[in-house]
C-alpha positions in Angstrom: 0.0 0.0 0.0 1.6 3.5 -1.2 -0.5 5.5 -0.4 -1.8 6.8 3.6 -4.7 5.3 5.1 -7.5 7.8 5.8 -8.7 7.2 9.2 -11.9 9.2 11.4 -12.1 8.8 14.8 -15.4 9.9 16.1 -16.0 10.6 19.8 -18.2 13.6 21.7 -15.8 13.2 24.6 -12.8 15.6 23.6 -10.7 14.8 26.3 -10.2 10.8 24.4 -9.8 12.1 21.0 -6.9 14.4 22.5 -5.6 10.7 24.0 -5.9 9.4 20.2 -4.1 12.7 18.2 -1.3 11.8 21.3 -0.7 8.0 20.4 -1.3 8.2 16.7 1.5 10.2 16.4 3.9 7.5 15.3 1.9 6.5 12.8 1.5 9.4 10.9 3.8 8.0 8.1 1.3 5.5 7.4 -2.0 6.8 8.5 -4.1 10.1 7.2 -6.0 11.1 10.6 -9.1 13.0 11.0 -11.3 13.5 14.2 -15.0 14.6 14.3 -16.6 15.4 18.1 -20.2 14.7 16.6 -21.7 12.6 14.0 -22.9 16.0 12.1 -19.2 17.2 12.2 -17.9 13.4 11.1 -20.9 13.9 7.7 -19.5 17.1 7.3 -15.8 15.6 7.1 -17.3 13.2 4.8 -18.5 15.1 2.5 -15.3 16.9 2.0 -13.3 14.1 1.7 -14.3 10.3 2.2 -12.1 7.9 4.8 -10.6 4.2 4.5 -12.0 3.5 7.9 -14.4 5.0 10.5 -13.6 4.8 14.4 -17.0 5.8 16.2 -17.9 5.9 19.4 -21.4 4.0 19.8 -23.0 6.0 22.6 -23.4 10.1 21.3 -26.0 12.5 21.8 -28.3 13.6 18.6 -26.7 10.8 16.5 -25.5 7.5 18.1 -22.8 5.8 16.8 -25.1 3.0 15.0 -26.8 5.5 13.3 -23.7 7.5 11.8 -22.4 4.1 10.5 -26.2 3.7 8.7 -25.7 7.1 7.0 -22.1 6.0 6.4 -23.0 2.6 4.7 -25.6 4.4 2.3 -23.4 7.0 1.1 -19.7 5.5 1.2 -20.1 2.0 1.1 -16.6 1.4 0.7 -15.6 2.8 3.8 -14.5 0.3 6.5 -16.8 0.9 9.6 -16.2 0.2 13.3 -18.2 1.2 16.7 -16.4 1.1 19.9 -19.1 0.1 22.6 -19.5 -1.6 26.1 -21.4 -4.4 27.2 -24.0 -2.4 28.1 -24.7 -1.2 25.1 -25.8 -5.1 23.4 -29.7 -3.9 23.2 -29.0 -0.7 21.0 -26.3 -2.2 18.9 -28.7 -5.1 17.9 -30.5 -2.7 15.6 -27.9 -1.8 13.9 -26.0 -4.9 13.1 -26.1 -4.5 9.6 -23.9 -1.3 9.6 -20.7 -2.6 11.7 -18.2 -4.2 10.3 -16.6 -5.1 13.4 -17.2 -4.1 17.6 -14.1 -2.9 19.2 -14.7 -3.0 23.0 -14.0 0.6 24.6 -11.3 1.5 25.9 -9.6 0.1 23.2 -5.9 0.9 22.1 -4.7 2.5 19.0 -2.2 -0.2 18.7 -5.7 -2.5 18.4 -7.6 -0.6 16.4 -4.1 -1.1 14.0 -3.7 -4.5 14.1 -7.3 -4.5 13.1 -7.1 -2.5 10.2 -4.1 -3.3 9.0 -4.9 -6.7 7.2 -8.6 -5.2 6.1 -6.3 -2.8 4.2 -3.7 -5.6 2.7 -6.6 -7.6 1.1 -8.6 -4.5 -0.2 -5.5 -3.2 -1.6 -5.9 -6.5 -4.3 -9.6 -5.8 -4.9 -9.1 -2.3 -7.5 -12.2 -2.4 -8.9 -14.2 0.3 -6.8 -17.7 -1.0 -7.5 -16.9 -4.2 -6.1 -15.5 -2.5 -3.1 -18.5 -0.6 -2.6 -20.5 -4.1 -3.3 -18.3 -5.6 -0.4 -18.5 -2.8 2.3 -21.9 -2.4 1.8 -23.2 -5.9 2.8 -25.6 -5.5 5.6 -27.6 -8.3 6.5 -26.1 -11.5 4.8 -27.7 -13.8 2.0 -29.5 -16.9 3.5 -32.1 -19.3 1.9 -35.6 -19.1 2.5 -35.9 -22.5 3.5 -32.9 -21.7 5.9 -34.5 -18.5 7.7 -38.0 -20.8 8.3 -36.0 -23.3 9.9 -33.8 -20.7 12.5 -36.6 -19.2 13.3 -38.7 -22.3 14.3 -35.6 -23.8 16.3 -35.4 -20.3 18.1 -39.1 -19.7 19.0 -39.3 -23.6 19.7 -41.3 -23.8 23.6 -37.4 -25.4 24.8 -35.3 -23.8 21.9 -32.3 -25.6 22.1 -28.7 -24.6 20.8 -27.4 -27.6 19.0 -30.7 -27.9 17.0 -30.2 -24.0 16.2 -26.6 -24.7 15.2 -27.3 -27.4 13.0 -29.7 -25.5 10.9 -26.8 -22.6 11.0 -24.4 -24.9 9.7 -26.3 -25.7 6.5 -26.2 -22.6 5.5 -23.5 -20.1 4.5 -25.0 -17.3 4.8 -25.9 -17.8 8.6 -22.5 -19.2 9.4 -20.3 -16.6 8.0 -23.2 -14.0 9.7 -23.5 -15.5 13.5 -19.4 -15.9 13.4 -18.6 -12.4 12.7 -20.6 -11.9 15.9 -18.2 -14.1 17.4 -15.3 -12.6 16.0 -16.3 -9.1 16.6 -16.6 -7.8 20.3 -20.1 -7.9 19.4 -20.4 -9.4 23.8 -17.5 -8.0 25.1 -14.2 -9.8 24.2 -13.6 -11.5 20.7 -13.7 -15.3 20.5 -12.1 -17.8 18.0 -13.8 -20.1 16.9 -14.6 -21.8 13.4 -17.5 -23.7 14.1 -21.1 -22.0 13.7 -22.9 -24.5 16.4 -20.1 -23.2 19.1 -20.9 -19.5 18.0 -24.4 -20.2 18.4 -23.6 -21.7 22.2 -21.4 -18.6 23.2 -23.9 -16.0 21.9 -26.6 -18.0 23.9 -30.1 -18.6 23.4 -31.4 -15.1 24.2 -29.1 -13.6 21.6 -31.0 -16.1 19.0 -34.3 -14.8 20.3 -33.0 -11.3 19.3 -32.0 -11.4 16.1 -35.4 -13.2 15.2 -36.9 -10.3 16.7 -35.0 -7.2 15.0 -34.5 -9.3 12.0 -31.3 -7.7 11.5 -28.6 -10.6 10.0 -30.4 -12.6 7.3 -31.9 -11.3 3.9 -33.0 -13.5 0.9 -31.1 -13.6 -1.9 -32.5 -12.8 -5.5 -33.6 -14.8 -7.7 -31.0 -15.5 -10.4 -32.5 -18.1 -13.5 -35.1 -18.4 -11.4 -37.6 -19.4 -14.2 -35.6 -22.1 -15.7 -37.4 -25.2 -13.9 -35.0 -28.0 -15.6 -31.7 -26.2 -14.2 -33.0 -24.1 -10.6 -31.3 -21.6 -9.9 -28.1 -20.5 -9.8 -28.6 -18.7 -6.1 -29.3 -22.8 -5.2 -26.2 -24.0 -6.9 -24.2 -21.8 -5.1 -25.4 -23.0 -1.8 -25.0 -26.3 -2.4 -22.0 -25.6 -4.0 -20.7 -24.0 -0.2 -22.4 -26.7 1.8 -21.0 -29.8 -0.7 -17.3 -28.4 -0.1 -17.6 -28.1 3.3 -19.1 -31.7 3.3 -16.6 -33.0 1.4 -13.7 -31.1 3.2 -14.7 -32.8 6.5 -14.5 -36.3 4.7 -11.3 -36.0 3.2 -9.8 -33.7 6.1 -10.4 -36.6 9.1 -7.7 -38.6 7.8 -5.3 -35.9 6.7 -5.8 -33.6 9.8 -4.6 -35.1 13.6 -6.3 -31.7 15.2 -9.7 -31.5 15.5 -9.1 -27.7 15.1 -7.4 -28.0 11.7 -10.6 -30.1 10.9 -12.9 -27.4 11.5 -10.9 -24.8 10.4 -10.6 -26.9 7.0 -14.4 -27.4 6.6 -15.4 -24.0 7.2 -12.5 -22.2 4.9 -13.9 -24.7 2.2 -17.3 -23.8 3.0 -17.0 -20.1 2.2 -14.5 -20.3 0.0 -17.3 -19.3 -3.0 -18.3 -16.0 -0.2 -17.6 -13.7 -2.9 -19.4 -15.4 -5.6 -22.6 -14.8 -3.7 -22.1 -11.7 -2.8 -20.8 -10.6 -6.1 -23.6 -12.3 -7.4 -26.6 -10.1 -5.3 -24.7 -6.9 -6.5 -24.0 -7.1 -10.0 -26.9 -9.8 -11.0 -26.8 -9.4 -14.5 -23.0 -10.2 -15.3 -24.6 -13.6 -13.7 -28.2 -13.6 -15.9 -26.0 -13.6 -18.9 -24.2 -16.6 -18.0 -26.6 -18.4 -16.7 -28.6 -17.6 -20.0 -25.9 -19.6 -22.1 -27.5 -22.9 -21.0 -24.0 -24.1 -19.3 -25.2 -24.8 -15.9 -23.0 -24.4 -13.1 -19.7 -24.9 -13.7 -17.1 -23.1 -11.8 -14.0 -22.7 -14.3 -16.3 -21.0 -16.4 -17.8 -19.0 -13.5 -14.3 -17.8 -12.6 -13.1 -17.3 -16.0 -16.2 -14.8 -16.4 -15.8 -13.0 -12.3 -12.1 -12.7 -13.1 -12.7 -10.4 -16.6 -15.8 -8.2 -14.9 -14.1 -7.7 -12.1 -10.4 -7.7 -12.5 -10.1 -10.2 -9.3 -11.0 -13.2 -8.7 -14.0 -13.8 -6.2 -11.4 -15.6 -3.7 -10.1 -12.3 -3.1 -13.4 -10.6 -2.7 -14.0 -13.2 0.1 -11.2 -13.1 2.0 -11.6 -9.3 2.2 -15.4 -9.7 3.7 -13.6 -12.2 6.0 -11.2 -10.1 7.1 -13.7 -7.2 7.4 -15.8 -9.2 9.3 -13.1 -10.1 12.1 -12.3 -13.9 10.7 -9.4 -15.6 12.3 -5.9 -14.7 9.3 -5.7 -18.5 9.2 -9.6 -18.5 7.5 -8.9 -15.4 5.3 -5.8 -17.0 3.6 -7.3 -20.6 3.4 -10.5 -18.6 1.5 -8.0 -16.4 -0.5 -5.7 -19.1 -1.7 -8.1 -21.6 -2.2 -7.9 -21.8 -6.0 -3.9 -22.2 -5.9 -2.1 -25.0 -7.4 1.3 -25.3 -5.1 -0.4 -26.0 -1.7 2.2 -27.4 0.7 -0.1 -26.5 3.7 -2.2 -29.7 5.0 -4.5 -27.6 6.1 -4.9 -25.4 2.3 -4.5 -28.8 0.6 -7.9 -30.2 2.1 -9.6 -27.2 1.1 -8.4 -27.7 -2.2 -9.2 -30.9 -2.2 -13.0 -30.1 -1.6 -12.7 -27.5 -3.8 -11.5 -29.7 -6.9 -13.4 -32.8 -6.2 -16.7 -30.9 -5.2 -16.1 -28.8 -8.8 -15.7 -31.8 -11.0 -18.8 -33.4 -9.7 -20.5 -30.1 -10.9 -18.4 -30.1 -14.4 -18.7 -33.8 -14.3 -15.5 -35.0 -16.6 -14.5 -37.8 -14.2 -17.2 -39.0 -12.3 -15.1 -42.0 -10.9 -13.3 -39.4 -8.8 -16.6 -37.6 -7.6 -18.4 -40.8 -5.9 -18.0 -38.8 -2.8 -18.6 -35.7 -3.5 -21.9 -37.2 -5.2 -23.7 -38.6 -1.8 -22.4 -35.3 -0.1 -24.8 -33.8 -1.9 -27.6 -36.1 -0.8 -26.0 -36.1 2.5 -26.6 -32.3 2.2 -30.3 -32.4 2.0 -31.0 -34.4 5.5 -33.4 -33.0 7.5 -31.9 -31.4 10.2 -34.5 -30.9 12.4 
């Protein structure tokens, strides 16, 4: 990156932006640093010039935190978005989940806040097309199939909801897993957790969490319709989720033998699973670049899907995933398994399962060597179990 990140810290309280000015200092080579004691005044700095990133305080009179980072995400979509908040704060951020990319617990250091943004910056540094950056910082609630969303909510408002019925439906479905992790990830309650499983995020954000989001209805939206009409094919919003839940299938097959830790297992299956994140969201933005190839009567194949994402949008939609990963708070071992899942020199055990799902799942779809697919083939049946 040559050029200065542009940074705004927004607080009311001027006493902890003169604390920020003080230990920003020796990064000035690096960073571009503006500070704005109100959301009007952080518009107004906007409007004159837009930011990288946004630092806001949650809690500020007129216009909270939350609602700054709404105005942000509908005019600036590219810009990088993060609320510093307390605990007690969980019932007011809630509402505006879609508009954070990631919760910072306050006080937080600078020297957080840089190794947060630091890495965000790497990865959009690759993505140069500035629509698709916009199409990536803007994602609010995330994608999630009808079918999905009916079950969730069932499991939550069940009379005994219970967690590990809730985090199987979350599981099956990429949308909700890459969603209720980032909560995880984030200090969404307090202080960040690792994990890579979606049922163990489910069991640390708790059952009364759950009963929230149903309520405010603020993480999951339904994905257009893409070659909806064509009956013999679906459509290609369905492929793409059983594309994402037959990898991650498939990674946990082939990973068991390969993989000693049980962590490297799950890390393996959930990298594989979102390893086609940008795909769908490239696909809910720019939904005609995918109408005209679904309209050539191919079907899902993902060379040629690549081929296509890699001449509209000058990257490839690894890239475009692993920055929403990073965005979103993901562990640097899931970003780089999701951005480097297409390579052909893995050495890694760890990259080399994903590849593996990644291969075999994509030649059952292109179907050249069904011999090698047997697998892959009864993960897809395996994928539509009932998980209730």
């Amino acid at each position: 990156m040559g050029e200065k990140i542009e940074l705004l810290f927004v607080d009311d309280e001027s006493r902890i932006l003169d604390g920020v000015r003080r230990r920003v200092r020796p990064l000035l080579r690096r960073w571009e640093v503006r500070f704005a004691e109100s959301a009007e005044d952080a518009l107004k700095l906007l409007d004159e010039k837009p930011a990288d990133v946004v630092v806001s305080d949650m809690r500020m009179p007129v216009m909270n935190g939350g609602e700054l980072l709404h105005e942000i995400r509908k005019q600036y979509p590219a810009t990088i978005r993060l609320i510093l908040s307390g605990q007690t704060d969980t019932d007011d951020l809630m509402t505006y989940l879609p508009e954070i990319h990631q919760f910072l617990p306050k006080p937080t250091s600078v020297d957080v806040i840089s190794q947060v943004i630091e890495p965000m910056m790497r990865w959009r540094s690759l993505v140069t097309d500035e629509a698709v950056l916009r199409a990536a910082g803007g994602v609010g609630q995330m994608f999630a199939l009808p079918e999905s969303q009916k079950a969730f909510m069932e499991k939550v408002k069940a009379e005994t909801p219970e967690v590990e019925r809730i985090g199987q439906v979350v599981c099956h479905d990429v949308g909700m897993s890459v969603k209720i992790l980032q909560l995880v990830h984030s200090a969404f309650l307090g202080l960040p957790r690792e994990t890579c499983h979606p049922s163990q995020a489910v069991k640390s954000l708790g059952i009364v969490t759950m009963q929230r989001i149903v309520e405010r209805g603020a993480l999951f939206v339904t994905p257009q319709s893409i070659g909806q009409n064509d009956s013999d094919r679906g459509s290609l919003v369905s492929k793409m989720w059983d594309h994402a839940e037959a990898m991650r299938i498939c990674a946990g097959s082939y990973s068991d033998d390969r993989l000693a830790d049980s962590d490297e297992n799950v890390r393996c299956e959930l990298a594989s699973q979102l390893s086609i994140l940008g795909r769908i969201v490239l696909s809910q933005a720019f939904a005609e670049v995918y109408e005209d190839y679904w309209r050539q009567g191919i079907g899902y194949k993902p060379t040629a899907l690549r081929a296509v994402e890699n001449e509209k949008f000058g990257v490839g939609q690894e890239v475009v995933g692993a920055y929403l990963l990073s965005l979103w708070g993901f562990p640097d071992s899931i970003v780089e398994l999701v951005a480097n899942s297409q390579a052909t020199d893995a050495t890694d055990g760890m990259l080399s399962c994903v590849q593996h799902a990644v291969t075999q799942t994509a030649l059952a779809q292109e179907g050249p060597r069904e011999f090698e697919c047997e697998q892959v083939a009864s993960n897809f049946d395996a994928m539509n179990k009932d998980v209730a």
